[in-house]
C-alpha positions as CSV (number, residue, x, y, z in Angstrom):
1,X,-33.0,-55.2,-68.0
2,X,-29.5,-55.8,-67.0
3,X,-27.6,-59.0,-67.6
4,X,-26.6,-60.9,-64.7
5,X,-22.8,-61.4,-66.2
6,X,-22.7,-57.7,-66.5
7,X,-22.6,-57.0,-62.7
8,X,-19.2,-59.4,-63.0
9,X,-17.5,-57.4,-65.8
10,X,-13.9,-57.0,-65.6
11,X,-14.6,-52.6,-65.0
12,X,-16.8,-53.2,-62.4
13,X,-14.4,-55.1,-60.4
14,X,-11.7,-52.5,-60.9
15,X,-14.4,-50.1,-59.9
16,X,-15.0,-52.0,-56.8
17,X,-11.0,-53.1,-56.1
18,X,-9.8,-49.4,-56.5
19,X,-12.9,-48.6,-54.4
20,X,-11.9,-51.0,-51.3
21,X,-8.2,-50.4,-51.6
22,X,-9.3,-46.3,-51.1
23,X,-10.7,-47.1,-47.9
24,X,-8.2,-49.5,-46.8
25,X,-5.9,-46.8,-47.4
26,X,-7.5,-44.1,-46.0
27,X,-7.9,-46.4,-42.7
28,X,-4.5,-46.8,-43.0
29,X,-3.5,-42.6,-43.0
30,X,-6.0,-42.4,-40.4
31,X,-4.4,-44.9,-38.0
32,X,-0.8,-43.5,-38.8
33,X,-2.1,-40.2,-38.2
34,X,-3.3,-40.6,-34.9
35,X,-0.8,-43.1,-33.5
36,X,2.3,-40.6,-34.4
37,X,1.6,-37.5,-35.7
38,X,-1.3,-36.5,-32.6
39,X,-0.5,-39.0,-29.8
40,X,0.7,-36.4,-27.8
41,X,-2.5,-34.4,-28.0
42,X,-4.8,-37.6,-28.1
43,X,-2.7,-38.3,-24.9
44,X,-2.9,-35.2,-23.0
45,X,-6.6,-35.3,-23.7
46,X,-6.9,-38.8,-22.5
47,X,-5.0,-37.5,-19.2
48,X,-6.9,-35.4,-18.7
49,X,-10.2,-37.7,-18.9
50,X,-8.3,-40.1,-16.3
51,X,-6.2,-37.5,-14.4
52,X,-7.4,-34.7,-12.1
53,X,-5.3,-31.7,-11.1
54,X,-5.2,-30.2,-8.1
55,X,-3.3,-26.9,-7.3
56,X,-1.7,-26.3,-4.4
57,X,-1.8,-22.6,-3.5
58,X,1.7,-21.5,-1.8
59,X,1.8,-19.8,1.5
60,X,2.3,-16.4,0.9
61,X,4.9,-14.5,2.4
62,X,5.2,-13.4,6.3
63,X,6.0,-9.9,7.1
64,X,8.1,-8.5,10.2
65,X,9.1,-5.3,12.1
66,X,12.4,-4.1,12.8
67,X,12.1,-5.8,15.8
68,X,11.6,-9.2,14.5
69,X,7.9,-9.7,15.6
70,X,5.8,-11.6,13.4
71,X,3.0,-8.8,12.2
72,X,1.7,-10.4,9.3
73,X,0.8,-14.2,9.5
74,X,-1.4,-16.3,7.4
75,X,-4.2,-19.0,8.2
76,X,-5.5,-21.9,6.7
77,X,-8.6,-21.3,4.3
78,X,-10.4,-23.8,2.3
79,X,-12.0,-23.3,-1.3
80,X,-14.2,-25.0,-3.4
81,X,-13.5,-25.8,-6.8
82,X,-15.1,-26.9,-10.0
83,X,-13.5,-28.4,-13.3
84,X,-15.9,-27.0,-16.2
85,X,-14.7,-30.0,-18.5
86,X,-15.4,-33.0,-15.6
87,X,-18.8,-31.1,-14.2
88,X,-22.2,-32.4,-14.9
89,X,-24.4,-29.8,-14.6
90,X,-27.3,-31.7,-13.6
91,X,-25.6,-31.5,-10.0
92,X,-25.8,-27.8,-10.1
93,X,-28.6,-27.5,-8.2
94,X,-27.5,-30.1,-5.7
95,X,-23.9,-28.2,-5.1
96,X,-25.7,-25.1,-5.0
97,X,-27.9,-26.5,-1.5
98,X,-24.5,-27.4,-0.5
99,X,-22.8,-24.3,-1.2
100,X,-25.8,-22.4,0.3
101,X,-25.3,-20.5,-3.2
102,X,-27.8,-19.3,-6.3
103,X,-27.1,-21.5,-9.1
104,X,-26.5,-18.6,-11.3
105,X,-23.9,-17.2,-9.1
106,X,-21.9,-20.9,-9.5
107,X,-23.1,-21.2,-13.2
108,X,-21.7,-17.4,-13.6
109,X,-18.1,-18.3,-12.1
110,X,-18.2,-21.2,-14.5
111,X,-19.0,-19.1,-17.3
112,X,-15.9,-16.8,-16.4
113,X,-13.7,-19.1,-15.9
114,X,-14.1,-21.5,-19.4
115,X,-13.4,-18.2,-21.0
116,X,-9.6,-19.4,-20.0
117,X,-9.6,-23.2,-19.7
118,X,-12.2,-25.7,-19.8
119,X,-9.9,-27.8,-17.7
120,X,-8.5,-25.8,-14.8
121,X,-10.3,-25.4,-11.6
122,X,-12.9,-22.7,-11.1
123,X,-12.8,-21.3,-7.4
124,X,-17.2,-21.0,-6.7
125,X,-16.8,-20.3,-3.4
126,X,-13.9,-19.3,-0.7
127,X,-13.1,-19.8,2.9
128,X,-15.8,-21.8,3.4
129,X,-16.5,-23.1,7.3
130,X,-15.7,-26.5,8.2
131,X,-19.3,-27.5,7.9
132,X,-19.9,-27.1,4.5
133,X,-16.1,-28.5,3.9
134,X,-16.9,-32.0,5.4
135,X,-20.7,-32.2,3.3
136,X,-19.1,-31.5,-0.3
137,X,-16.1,-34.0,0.8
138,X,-18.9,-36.7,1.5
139,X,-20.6,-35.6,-1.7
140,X,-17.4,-35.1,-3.7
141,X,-18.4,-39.3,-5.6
142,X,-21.5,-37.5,-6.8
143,X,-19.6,-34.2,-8.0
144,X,-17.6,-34.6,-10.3
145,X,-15.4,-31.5,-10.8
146,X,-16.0,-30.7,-7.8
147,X,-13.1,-30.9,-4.9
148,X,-11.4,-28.1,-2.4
149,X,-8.2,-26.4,-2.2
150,X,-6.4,-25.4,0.6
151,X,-5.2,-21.6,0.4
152,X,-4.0,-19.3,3.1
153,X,-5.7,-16.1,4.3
154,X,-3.7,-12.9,6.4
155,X,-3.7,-13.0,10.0
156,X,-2.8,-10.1,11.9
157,X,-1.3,-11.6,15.3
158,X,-1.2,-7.7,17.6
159,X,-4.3,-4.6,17.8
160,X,-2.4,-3.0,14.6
161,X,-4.0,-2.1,12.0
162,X,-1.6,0.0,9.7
163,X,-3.7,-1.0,6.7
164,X,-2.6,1.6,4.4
165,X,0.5,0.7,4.7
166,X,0.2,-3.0,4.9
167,X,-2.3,-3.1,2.4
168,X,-5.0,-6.3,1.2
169,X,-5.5,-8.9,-0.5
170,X,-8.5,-9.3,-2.5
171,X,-10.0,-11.4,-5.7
172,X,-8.5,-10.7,-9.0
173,X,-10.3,-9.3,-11.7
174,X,-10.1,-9.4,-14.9
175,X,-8.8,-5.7,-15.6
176,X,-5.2,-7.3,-14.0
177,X,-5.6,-10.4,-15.0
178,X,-5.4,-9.4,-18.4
179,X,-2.5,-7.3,-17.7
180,X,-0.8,-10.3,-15.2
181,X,-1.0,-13.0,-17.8
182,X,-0.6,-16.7,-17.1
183,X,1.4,-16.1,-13.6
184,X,-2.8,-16.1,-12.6
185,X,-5.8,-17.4,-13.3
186,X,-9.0,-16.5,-12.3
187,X,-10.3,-16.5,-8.9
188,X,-6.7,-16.2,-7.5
189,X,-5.6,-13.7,-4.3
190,X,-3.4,-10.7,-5.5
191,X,-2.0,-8.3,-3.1
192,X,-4.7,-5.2,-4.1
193,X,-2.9,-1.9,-2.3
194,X,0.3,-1.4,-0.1
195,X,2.6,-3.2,0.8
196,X,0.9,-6.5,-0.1
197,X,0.2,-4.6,-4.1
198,X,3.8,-2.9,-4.5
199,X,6.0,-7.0,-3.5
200,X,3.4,-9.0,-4.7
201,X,6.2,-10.5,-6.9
202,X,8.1,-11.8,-3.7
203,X,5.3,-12.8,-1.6
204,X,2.7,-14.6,-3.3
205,X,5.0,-17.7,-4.2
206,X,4.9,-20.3,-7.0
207,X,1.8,-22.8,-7.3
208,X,2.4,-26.2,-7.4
209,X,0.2,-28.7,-8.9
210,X,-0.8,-32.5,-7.6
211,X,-1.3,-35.3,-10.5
212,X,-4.4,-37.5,-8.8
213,X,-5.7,-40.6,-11.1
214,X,-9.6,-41.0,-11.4
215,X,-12.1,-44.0,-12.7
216,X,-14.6,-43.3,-15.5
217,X,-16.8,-41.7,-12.5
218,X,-14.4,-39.3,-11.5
219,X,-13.6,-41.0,-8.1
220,X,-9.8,-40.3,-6.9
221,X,-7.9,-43.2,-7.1
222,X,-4.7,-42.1,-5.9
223,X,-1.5,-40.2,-6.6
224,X,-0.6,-40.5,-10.4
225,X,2.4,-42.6,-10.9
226,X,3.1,-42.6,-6.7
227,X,3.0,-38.4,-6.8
228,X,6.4,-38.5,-8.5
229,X,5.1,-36.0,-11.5
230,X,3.6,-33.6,-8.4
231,X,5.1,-30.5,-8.5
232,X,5.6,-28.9,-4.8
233,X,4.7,-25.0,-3.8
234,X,7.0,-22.7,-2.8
235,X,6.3,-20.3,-0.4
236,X,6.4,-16.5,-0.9
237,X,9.6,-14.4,0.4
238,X,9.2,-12.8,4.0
239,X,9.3,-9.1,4.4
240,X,11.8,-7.3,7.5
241,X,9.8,-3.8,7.5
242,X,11.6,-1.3,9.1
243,X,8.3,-0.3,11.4
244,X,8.3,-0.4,14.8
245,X,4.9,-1.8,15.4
246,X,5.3,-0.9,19.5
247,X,5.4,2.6,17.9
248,X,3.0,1.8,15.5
249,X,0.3,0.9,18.2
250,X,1.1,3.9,20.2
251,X,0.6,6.0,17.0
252,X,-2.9,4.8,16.1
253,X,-3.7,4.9,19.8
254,X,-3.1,8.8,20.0
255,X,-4.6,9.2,16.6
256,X,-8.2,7.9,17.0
257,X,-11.1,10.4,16.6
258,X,-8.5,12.2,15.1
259,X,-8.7,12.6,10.7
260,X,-5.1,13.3,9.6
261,X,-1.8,11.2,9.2
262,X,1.1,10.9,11.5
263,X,4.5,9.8,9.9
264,X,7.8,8.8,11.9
265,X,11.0,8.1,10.2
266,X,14.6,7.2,11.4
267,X,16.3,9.9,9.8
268,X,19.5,7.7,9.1
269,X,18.2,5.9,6.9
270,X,14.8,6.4,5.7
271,X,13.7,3.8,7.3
272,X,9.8,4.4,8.3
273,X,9.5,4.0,11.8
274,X,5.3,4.3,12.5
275,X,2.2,5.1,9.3
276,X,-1.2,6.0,10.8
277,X,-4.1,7.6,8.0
278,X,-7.1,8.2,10.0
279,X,-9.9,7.3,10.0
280,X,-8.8,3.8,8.5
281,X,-10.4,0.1,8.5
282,X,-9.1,-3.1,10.0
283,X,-7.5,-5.1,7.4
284,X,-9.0,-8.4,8.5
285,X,-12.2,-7.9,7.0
286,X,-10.1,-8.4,3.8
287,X,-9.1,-12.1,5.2
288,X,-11.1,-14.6,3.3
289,X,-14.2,-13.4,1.7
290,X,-15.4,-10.2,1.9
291,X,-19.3,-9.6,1.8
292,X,-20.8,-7.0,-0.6
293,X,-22.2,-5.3,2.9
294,X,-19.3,-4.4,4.0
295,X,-17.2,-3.6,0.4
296,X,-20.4,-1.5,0.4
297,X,-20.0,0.3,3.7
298,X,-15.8,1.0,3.1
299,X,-16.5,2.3,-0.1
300,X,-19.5,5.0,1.0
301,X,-18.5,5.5,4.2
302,X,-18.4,9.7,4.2
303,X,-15.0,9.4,6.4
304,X,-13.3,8.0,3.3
305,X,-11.7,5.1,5.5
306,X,-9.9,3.7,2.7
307,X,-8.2,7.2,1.2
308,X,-4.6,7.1,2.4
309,X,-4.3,10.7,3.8
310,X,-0.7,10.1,4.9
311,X,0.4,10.1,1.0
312,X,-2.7,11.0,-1.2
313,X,-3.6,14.8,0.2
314,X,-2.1,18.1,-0.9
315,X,-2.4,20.3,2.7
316,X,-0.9,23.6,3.4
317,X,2.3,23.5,5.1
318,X,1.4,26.5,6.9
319,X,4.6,27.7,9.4
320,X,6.1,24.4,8.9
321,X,7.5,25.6,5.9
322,X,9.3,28.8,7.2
323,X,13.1,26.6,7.9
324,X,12.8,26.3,3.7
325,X,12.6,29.8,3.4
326,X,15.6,30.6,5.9
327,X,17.4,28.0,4.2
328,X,17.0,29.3,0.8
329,X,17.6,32.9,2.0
330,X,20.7,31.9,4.0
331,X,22.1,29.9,1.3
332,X,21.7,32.4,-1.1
333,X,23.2,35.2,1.4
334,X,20.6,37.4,0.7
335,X,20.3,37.4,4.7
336,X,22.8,36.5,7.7
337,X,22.2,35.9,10.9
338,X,22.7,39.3,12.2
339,X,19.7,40.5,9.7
340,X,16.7,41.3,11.7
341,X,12.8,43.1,10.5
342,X,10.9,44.8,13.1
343,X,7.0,43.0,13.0
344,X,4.7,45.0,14.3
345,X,2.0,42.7,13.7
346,X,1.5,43.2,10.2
347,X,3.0,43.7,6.9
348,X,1.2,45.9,4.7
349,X,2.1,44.7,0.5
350,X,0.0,47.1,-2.2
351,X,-3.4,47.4,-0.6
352,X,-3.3,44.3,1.4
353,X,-2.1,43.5,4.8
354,X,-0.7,40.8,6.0
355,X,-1.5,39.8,9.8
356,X,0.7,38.2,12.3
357,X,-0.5,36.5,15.4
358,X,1.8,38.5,17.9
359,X,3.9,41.6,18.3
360,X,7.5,40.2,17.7
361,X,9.3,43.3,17.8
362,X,12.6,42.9,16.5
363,X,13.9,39.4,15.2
364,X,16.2,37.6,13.3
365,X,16.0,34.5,11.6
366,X,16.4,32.1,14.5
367,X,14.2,33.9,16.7
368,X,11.4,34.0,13.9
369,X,11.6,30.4,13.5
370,X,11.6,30.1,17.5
371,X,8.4,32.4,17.9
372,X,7.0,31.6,14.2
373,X,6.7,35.6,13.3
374,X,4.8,35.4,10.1
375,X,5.8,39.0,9.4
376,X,9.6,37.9,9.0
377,X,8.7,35.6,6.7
378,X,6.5,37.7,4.7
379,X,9.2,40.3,3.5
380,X,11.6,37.0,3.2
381,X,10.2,35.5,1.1
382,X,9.9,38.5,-1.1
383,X,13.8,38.8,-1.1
384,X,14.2,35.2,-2.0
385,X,11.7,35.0,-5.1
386,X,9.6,32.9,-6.3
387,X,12.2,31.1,-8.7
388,X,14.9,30.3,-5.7
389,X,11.6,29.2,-3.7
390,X,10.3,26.8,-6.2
391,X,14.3,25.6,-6.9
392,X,14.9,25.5,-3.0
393,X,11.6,23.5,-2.8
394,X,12.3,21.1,-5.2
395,X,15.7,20.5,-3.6
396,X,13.8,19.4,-0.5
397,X,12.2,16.9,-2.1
398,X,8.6,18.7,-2.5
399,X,6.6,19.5,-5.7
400,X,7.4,15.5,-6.7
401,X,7.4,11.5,-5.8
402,X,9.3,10.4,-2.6
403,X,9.6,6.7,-4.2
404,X,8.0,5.3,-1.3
405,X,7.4,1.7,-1.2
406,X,3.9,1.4,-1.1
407,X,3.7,3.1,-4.8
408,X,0.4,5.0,-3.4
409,X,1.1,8.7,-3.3
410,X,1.0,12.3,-4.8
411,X,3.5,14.8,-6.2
412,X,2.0,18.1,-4.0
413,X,2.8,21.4,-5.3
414,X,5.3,23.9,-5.2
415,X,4.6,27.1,-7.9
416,X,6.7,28.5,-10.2
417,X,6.5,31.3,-12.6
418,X,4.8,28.7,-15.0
419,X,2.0,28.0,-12.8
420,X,1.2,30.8,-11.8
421,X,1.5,32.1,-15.8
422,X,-0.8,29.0,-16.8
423,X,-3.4,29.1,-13.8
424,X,-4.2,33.0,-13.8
425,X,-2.3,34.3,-17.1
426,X,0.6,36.0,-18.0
427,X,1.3,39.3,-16.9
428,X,-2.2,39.0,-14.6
429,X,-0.2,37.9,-11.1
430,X,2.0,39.7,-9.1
431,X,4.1,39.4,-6.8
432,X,1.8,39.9,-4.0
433,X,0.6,36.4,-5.1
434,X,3.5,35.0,-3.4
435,X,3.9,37.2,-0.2
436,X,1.6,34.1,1.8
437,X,3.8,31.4,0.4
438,X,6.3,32.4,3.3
439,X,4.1,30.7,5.9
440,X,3.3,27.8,4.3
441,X,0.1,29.4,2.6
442,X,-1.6,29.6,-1.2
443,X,-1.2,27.3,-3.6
444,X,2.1,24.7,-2.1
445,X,1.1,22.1,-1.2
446,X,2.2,18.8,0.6
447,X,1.8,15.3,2.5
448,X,2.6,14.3,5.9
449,X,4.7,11.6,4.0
450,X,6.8,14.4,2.5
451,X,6.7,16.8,5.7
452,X,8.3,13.6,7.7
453,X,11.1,13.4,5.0
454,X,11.4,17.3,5.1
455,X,12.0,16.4,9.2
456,X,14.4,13.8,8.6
457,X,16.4,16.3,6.5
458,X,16.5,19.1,8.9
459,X,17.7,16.5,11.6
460,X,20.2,15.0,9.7
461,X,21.5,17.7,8.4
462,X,20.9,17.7,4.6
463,X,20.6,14.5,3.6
464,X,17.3,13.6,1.4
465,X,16.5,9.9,1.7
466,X,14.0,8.0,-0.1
467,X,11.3,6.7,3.0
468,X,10.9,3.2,2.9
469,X,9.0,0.6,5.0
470,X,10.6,-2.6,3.5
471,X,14.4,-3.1,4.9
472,X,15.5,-6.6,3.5
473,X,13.5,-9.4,1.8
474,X,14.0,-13.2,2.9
475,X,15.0,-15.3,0.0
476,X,13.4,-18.5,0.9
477,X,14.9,-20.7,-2.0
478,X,18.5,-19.6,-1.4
479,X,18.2,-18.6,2.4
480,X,19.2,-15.4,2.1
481,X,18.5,-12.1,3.5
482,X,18.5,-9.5,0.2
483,X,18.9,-5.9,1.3
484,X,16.8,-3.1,-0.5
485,X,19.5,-0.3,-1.7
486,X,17.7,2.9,-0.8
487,X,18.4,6.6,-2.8
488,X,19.6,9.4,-0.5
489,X,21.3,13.2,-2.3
490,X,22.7,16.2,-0.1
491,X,20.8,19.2,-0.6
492,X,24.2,21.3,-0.7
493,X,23.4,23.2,2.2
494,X,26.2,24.7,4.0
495,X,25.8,23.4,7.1
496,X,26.5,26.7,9.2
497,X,23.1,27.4,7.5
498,X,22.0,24.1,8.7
499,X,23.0,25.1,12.2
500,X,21.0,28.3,12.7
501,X,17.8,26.1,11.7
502,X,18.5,23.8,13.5
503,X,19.1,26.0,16.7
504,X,16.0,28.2,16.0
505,X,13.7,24.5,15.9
506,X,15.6,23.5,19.2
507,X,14.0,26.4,20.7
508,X,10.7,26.1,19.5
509,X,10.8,23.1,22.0
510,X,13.1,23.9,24.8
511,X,13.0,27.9,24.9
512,X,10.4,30.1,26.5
513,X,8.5,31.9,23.7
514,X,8.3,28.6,21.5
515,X,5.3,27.5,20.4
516,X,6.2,24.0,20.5
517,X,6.7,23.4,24.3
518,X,3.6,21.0,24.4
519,X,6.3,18.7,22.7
520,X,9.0,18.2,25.1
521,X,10.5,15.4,25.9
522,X,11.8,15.0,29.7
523,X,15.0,14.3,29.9
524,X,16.4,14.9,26.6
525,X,16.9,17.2,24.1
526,X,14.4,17.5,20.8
527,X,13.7,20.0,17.8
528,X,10.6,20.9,16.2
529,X,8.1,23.4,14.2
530,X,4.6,23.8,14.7
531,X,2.3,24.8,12.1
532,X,-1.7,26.1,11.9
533,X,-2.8,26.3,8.4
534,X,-5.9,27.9,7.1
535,X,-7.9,26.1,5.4
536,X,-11.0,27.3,3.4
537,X,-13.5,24.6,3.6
538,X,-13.4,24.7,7.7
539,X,-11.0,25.0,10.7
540,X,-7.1,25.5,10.4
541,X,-5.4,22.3,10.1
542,X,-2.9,21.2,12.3
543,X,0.9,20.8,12.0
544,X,4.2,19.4,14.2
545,X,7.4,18.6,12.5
546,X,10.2,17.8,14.6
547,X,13.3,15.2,15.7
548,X,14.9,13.6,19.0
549,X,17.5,13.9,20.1
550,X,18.6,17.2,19.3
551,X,22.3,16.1,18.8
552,X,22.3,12.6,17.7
553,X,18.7,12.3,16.1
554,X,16.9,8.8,15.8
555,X,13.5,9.6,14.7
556,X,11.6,12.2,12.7
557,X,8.4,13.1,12.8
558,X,5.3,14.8,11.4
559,X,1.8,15.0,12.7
560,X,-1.0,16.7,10.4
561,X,-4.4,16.8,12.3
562,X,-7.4,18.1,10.2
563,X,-9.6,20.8,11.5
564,X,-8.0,20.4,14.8
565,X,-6.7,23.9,15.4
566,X,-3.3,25.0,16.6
567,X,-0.2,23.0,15.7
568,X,1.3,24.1,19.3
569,X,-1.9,22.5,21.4
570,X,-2.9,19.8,19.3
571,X,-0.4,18.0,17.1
572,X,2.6,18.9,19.3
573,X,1.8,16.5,22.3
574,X,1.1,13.8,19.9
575,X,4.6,14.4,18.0
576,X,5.9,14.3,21.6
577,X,4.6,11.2,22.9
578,X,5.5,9.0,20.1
579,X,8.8,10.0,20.0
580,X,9.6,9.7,24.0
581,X,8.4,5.8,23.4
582,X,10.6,5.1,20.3
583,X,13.8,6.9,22.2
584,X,13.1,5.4,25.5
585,X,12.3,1.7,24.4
586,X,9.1,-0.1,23.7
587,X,5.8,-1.0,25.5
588,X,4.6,-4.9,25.2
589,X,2.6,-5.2,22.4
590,X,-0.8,-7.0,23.2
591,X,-2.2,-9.8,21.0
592,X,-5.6,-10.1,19.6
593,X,-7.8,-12.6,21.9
594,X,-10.5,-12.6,19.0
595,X,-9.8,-10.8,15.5
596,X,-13.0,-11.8,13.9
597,X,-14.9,-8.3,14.7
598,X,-15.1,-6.2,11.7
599,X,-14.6,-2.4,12.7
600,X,-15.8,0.1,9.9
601,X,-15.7,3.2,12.2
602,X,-12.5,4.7,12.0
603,X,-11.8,4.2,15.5
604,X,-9.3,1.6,16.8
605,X,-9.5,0.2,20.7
606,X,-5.9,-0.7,21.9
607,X,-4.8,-2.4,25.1
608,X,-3.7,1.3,26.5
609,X,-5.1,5.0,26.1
610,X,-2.9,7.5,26.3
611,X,-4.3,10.3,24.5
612,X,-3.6,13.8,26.1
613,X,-6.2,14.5,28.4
């Protein structure tokens, strides 16, 4: 049994001492740790226990035509928004009656979004009506987490819908916002396609972020510190587009019930003048939240309303493409101007013959461009070769990328002796292969975006410019208008060659014996090409390519109709009408009394019809 003086001996008191002094110590590290070493963490952590953030979502950028009109507005939209660190879930099911939502949809988001940050707001639900805005904001004392934001949403002010051009604004996902990085977070707006994708940069503006104190219940208590450590939004940069939306209206107007694209440029500058892809959608339905139903309906939809056929197809050029073929052949002097071939309505190569339309008799090269004798083109293109073609057709800016601003487009196709060698073998094609390249036939291919630039260079002369829908860009933190340098190369074609193209388009229009007559404009000159190009999977698509005026042009154009027949009948009036309204001055544009319908079929109503009867 142990002795009571034992329990007092000197070596258990040291024992004890050295054991007390341990903890005081320890106490001691502890307290020094905290205080200096992680105050600033402890402190950020207790601000964010007794301060709420709120994010205030900057306006995003207006866009404008070239006439100043405002074309693209935004609206106000409200959000709801939950903090995963402040939430108690036991009011899950309690938001979720308010929200009108399933619990596992809210829960879901929630999931999602602590994956980034406990403590930044979680976007549940967006645009929400007014009705359910004023019951969470009389709930928000028995949320916590829970509060709105105020974010803007597009608003398209005139019956133009342009939307492959414009483009949307949808939901971010996490594919780019893994690749966008911590400019977003999730459940932010991105500009998704168009013009809204390719200057995202300069219009979604900077965030700004309000400091609002809170009581251990999470009710708001007021600006942190008076709002002096807020941090304001600033708004997105405006666009000045160079489209005329009075022609733009027009455009859409003679393009309904139509599939095809019709593209107008100015050919100065580049400068795109009208964009219509039909069938298309109306834009709005991407304002504020879209429902699966109708994401649903866009995307299956057998008219392929959101394919941008104005820069994404690969059609046959058909006759449109004969004025390359001069050009090449006239550069090259491997014909003048005197050279003529008899067409008797054929042209027999090998075994095969090649048909013609008409008798031409005897032409030359401005009257086979006037009267579009396949036959002349036929044996041409034979002199030329397929290497000149394909350099030639390179030169005029086919076969590759116009650097268009939507960033949305393909290259086409213009063979070479590589193609052909890698598609059907070497030594296995001849060069009967190439005789139906001469009218726009076989395997080139290109898009009304290109064909329009291709227009643009015959009426200027031999300039290729890059198209381009965005003019300038308003710097709204230095007030300044930035201007958007634009490429533009000569061709190197002489221009006595450029002459007799020219001449031979000019009567397409205004001679007798031209198929584009359907085109004319009264009262001035204009220049043009029709096209009809076979197509194997249905009826011959059709082409117009043209400018006004002849002399002094200010717009180019091309119109590519699918299945719609001949160039002359159908796409020629169209080419016609829309340049007459550009040249003669502008109709009044109309604006929307009610832009809440959603339209899915392709067809757009405008305040006037003037399809050709």
């Amino acid at each position: 049994m142990m002795n009571v003086e034992e329990i007092g001996t000197s070596s258990r008191k040291r024992v004890l001492t050295i054991i007390i002094i341990s903890a005081f110590v320890f106490l001691l590290l502890r307290l020094f740790q905290l205080q200096l070493l992680y105050h600033t963490e402890f402190g950020k952590k207790s601000d964010e226990n007794s301060v709420r953030t709120i994010v205030k979502e900057p306006v995003r950028g207006y866009m404008f035509d070239r006439n100043g009109k405002l074309v693209v507005d935004v609206g106000p939209a409200y959000s709801i928004t939950v903090t995963p660190a402040s939430f108690n879930t036991s009011t899950l099911s309690f938001l979720s009656s308010l929200l009108q939502m399933e619990p596992s949809v809210i829960q879901e988001r929630l999931d999602r979004g602590i994956i980034y940050s406990r403590f930044s707001p979680v976007r549940v639900k967006r645009d929400v009506d007014f009705k359910t805005l004023a019951a969470v904001e009389e709930n928000l004392y028995r949320l916590p987490g829970v509060t709105y934001e105020i974010e803007s949403k597009r608003i398209y002010p005139y019956n133009v819908r342009a939307p492959h051009l414009l483009g949307y604004c949808k939901e971010i996902t996490d594919a780019q916002l893994a690749k966008v990085g911590s400019a977003y977070q999730q459940g932010d707006i991105i500009g998704s396609s168009g013009l809204e994708a390719s200057y995202e940069t300069f219009l979604r503006g900077e965030k700004g972020f309000e400091f609002i104190s809170v009581n251990s219940k999470g009710q708001l208590l007021g600006p942190l510190e008076g709002g002096r450590r807020d941090i304001p939004s600033k708004e997105g940069f405006d666009l000045n587009l160079s489209v005329d939306f009075g022609l733009q209206m027009l455009a859409e107007s003679l393009m309904t019930n139509y599939r095809g694209a019709l593209v107008a440029i100015d050919p100065n500058d580049g400068g795109v003048l009208a964009f219509v892809s039909k069938p298309d959608f109306d834009p709005s339905v991407f304002s504020g939240v879209m429902s699966v139903e109708v994401w649903n309906k866009l995307n299956t939809n057998p008219d392929k309303l959101l394919f941008n056929r104005a820069t994404m197809t690969r059609y046959p050029p058909g006759s449109t493409f004969k004025m390359l073929i001069a050009a090449a052949a006239l550069e090259e002097g491997i014909i003048d101007e005197h050279y003529r071939i008899t067409c008797s309505g054929a042209f027999r190569f090998g075994n095969k013959v090649f048909k013609d339309m008409h008798v031409h008799g005897s032409v030359n090269v401005v009257e086979a461009i006037q009267r579009s004798c396949d036959v002349f083109f036929y044996q041409l293109v034979l002199k030329v070769g397929l290497d000149k073609l394909y350099e030639y057709g390179n030169k005029f800016g086919f076969g590759q990328l116009t650097s268009f601003d939507i960033g949305e487009e393909t290259a086409g196709l213009i063979p070479s002796a590589e193609y052909y060698n890698r598609v059907y073998g070497k030594g296995k094609w001849t060069q009967g292969y190439i005789v139906s390249l001469g009218i726009g036939q076989g395997e080139v291919g290109v898009s009304p975006l290109q064909m329009a630039r291709y227009a643009a260079l015959l009426a200027n002369g031999g300039t290729l410019l890059q198209p381009h829908a965005v003019n300038s860009i308003r710097n709204k933190r230095t007030n300044s208008l930035d201007i958007i340098d634009h490429k533009e190369s000569s061709v190197g074609i002489d221009s006595s060659v450029m002459r007799l193209i020219r001449e031979g388009m000019r009567r397409v229009v205004e001679a007798p014996g031209g198929t584009g007559g359907m085109a004319r404009i009264q009262g001035i000159v204009s220049a043009g090409k029709t096209g009809t190009a076979q197509n194997p999977h249905g009826a011959d698509h059709a082409w117009y390519i043209g400018f006004a005026p002849f002399d002094h042009p200010k717009i180019a154009i091309a119109v590519l109709l699918e299945n719609a027949g001949m160039g002359g009948v159908k796409a020629a009036p169209i080419a016609g009408k829309v340049m007459q309204r550009y040249i003669f001055g502008e109709l009044p544009l109309k604006a929307n009394s009610d832009s809440s319908g959603v339209s899915l079929n392709g067809t757009t109503e405008h305040s006037f019809n003037t399809r050709e009867q």
